[in-house]
C-alpha positions in Angstrom: 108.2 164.5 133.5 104.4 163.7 133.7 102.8 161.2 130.5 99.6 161.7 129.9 96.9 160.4 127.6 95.3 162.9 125.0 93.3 163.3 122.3 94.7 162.0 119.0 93.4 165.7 116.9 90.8 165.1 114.3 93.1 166.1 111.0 95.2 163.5 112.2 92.7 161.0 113.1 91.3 161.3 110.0 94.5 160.5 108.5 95.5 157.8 110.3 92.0 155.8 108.8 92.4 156.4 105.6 95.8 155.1 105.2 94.6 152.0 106.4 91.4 152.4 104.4 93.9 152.8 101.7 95.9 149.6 102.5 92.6 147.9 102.0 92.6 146.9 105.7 89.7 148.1 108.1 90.4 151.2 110.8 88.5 149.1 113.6 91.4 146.3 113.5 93.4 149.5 114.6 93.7 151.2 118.0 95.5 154.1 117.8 96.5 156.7 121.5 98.4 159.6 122.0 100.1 160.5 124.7 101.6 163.6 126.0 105.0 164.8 128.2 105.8 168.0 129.6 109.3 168.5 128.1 112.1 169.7 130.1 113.0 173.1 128.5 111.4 175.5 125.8 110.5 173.3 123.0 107.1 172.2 123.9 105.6 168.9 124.9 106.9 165.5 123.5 103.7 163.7 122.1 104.1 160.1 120.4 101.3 157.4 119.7 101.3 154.3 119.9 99.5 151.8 117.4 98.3 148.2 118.1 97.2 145.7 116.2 96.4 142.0 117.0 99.8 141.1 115.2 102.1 144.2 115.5 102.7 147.2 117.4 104.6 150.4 116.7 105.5 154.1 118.5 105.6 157.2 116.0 106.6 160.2 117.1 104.0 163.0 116.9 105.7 166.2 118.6 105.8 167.8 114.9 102.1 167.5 113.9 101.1 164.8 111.4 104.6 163.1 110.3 103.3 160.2 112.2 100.2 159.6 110.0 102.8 159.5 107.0 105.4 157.2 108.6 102.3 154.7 109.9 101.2 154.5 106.7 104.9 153.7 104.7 104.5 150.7 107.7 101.4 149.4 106.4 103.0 149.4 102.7 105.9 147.6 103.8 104.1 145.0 105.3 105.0 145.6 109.1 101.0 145.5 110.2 100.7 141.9 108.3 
């Protein structure tokens, strides 16, 4: 299985700011990359992202489109990101 880095896609780029926008926090404490596998059958490729802070860290899985940008941001209302 090959991982590879890709492009987070704009829609849910654009997501992933404003939830932190929303938290009140600013998107450049954030660093946000996606990265790709070749799965091992017909399903398509596994895709997950990983988010960093200075305090926290966290992997969402982001194989069925924008789920992730809705489970990052029930993270940053609970508190995980500080």
């Amino acid at each position: 299985m090959r991982v590879q880095p890709i492009s987070i896609p704009a829609t849910e780029h654009q997501a992933f700011e404003q939830a932190i926008r929303a938290s009140g926090r600013e998107p450049g404490a954030f660093r946000a990359q996606m990265f790709s596998a070749a799965g091992l059958g017909a399903e398509g490729p596994m895709r997950r992202v990983h988010v960093v802070t200075q305090r926290a860290a966290a992997q969402y899985d982001a194989s069925c489109g924008d789920e992730w940008t809705r489970n990052f941001a029930l993270h940053l209302a609970r508190g995980f990101f500080g």
